[in-house]
N, C-alpha and C positions, 0 to 999 in steps of 0.2 A: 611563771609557775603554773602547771597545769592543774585540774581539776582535783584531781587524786592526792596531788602531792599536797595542793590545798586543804584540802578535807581533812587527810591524814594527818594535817598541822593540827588543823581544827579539834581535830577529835579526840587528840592526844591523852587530854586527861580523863574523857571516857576511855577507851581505850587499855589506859595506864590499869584500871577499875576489873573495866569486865574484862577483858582478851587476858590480862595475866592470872588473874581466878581462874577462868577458864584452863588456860595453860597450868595451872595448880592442882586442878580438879583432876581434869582431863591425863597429866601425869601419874593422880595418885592410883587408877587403875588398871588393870590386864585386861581386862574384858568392860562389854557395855549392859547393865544393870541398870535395875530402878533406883539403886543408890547416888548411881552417879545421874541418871536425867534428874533427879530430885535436886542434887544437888549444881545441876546447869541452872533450874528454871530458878531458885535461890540467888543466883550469880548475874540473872536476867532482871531480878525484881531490884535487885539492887543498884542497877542499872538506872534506876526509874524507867523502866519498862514498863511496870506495873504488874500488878498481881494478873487482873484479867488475858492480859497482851501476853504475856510470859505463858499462861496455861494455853493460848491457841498456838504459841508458838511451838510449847514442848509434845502439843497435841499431831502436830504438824513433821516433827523429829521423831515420834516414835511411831508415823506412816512410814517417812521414807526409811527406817531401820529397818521398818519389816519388809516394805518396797525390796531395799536392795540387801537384805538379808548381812548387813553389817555388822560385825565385832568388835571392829578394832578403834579402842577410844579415839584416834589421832583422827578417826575421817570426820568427825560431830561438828568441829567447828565449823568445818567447809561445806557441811550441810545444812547447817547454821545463817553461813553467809549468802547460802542459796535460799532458803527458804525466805528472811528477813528482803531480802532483794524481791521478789515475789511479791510479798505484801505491800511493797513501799509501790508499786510499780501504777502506773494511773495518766493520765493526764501532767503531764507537767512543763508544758511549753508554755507560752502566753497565745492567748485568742486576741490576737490584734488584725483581726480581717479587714478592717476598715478604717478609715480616713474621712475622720476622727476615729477612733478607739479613745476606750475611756480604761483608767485602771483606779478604782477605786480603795486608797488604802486606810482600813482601821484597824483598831487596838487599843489598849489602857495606855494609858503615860506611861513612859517608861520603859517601855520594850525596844525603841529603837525605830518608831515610824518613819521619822524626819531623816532620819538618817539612811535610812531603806530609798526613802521616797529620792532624794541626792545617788545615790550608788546604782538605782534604777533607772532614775534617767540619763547617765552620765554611759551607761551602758548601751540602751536603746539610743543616746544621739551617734554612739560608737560605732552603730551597726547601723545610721545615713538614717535614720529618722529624725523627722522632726518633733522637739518633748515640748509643753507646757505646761509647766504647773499651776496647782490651784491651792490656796491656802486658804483653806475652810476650816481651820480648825481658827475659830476667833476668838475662845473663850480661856486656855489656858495663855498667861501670860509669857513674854516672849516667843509662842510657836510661830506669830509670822515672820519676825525677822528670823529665827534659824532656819526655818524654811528660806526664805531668804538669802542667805548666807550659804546655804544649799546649791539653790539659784544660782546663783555664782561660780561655783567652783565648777559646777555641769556645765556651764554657761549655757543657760535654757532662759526664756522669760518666765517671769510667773505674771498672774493675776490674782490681785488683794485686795481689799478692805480695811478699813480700822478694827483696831481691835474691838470684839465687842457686835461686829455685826450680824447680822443675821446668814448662816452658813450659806443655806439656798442659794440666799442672792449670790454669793459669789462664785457657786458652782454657774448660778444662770450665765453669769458674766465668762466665765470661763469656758463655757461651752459656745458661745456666740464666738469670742473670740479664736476659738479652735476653730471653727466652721471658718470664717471670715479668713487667718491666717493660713488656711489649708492645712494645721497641724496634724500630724499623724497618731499623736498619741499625747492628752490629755491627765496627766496623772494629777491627783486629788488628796489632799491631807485633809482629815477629819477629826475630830473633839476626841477624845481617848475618857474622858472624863468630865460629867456634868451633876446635878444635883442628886440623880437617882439615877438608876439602870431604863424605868420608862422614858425620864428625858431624855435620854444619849441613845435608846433604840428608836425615838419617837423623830428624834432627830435626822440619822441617818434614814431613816423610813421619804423622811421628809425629801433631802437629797436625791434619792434613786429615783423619785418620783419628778423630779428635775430632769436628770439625766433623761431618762426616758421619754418625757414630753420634748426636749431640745433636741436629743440625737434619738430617736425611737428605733430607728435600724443601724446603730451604731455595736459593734462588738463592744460588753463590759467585762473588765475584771472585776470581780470584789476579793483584795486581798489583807486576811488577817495577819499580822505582823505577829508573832509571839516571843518570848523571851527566854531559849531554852533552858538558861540557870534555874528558871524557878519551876522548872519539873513538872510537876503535877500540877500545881496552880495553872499553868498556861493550857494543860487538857480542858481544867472547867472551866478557862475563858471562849477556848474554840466550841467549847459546847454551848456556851449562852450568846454566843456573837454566830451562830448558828442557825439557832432558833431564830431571830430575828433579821438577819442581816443579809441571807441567801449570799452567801459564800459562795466560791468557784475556786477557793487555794490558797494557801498558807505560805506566810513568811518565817523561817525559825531562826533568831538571831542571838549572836551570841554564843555560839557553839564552842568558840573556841575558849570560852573561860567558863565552860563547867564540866564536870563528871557525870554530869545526866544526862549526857546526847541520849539514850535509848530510850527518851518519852519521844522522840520523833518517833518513831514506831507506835508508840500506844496513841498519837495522836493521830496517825494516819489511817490506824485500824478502828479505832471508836468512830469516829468521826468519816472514816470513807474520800476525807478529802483529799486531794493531790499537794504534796509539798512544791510548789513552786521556783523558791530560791532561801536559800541559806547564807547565811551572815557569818564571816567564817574570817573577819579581821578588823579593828581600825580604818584601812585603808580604803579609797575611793569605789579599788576595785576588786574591795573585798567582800560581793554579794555575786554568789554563785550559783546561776541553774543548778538544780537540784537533779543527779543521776543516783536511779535507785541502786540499780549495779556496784558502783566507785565508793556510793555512802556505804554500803554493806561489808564491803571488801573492805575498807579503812576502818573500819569498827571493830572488826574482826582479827585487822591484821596482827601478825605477832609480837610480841613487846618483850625485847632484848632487856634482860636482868642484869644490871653490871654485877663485875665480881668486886667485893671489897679491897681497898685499892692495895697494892702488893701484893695481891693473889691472881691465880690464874683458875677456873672452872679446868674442873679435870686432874689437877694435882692433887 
């Protein structure tokens, strides 16, 4: 299954949300007014867009109205799905120039790291690299065996610790051993959660600074994992894992069981950062390069109304 058709799986119950409002909206007039952009950017925020993202958005719609001197309610969506295409648009491949590459993943519990970090690598060994993991997260119970167990199903090595030990060290150990095995690509799990917010910043602080003295000219990721069900909450995790963490790109998972897909947009416009890959199933090989284009388009697309059954639309 292709990207599109994946996405459009994914997206379904946003979707379901905004594209048929919109198609409600957008039905109930003859002409284009400030009644009905009033009532898109409404249709936007309830999207979990957000209030902000929605007003540069609808700021953005009624440029190109007047750009292209438009009327007719039916073109709004499709310029719609141009404009949101546009904003989402950025960096979004991975920076893996070197050998070692490192790909640095955080997040809170709970988003889906471990499970990113398995679907990551199981993709880059797909495409003839060599993966290594590192299981730095030693403080929540059980994350290195499912990391682990991760390991396994990619069939990648990792490198580990006891529970409990010191992250550092086992990024040190994991970076020697990439250098030594000639791996190409390093990928790292981290603590999601410690006693305060200064520990768990002071921590990965601590890491990068690893990274850097071991591989100093090695290309890094550092990617945030988020959890798009929970909306808005996962904007003001990319804004404090920001502050601290020197990001380079986002993970959004989980897409396909919520109706808030539209905070990927408020996240990529607050924040400036490039969406990387999306989480858009269960399945191994359900973490997908992120195209701003395909994400727009399946957001957007139209959402067929059944008729109540023994009837026919039109009768």
């Amino acid at each position: 299954m292709g990207f599109f058709s994946k996405i459009s799986d994914g997206l379904k119950k946003t979707r379901e949300g905004l594209s048929r409002q919109m198609d409600l909206i957008v039905n109930s007039f003859t002409t284009i007014d400030e009644e009905l952009i009033d009532e898109l950017e409404e249709s936007l925020i309830l999207a979990d867009v957000g209030a902000a993202t929605a007003g540069v958005i609808v700021k953005k719609l009624r440029e190109e109205i007047k750009r292209t001197g438009a009327t007719d309610p039916a073109q709004l969506k499709g310029m719609l799905a141009e404009i949101v295409a546009a904003m989402l648009e950025g960096e979004c491949g991975l920076n893996l120039d070197t050998s070692p590459s490192v790909i640095l993943i955080i997040g809170v519990n709970g988003v889906g790291k471990t499970t990113t970090i398995g679907k990551l690598a199981h993709q880059l060994k797909g495409e003839g690299k060599s993966v290594l993991l590192c299981a730095a997260d030693t403080f929540r119970a059980a994350a290195i065996e499912q990391l682990g167990v991760w390991a396994e199903r990619a069939d990648v090595p990792i490198i580990k610790h006891a529970q409990g030990s010191d992250p550092a060290a086992v990024v040190f150990d994991a970076m020697q051993a990439g250098k030594a095995r000639s791996a190409d690509v390093v990928i790292c799990d981290t603590a999601g959660r410690l006693h305060n917010k200064k520990q768990l910043m002071d921590e990965l602080s601590k890491i990068r600074r690893v990274i850097s003295r071991e591989l100093p000219d090695s290309s890094v990721e550092t990617l945030l994992v988020l959890d798009a069900t929970t909306g808005q909450n996962a904007l003001s995790q990319a804004r404090q894992f920001e502050e601290a963490a020197g990001l380079t790109g986002l993970v959004l998972t989980k897409l396909d069981g919520t109706a808030k897909g539209g905070v990927v947009i408020a996240i990529k416009e607050e924040t400036k950062l490039p969406v990387k890959f999306v989480g858009v199933g269960e399945k191994i090989t359900d973490l997908r390069p992120f195209e701003p284009a395909q994400f727009a388009e399946a957001l957007f697309e139209p959402v067929e109304i059944a008729a109540p059954e023994g009837e026919e639309y039109g009768q």
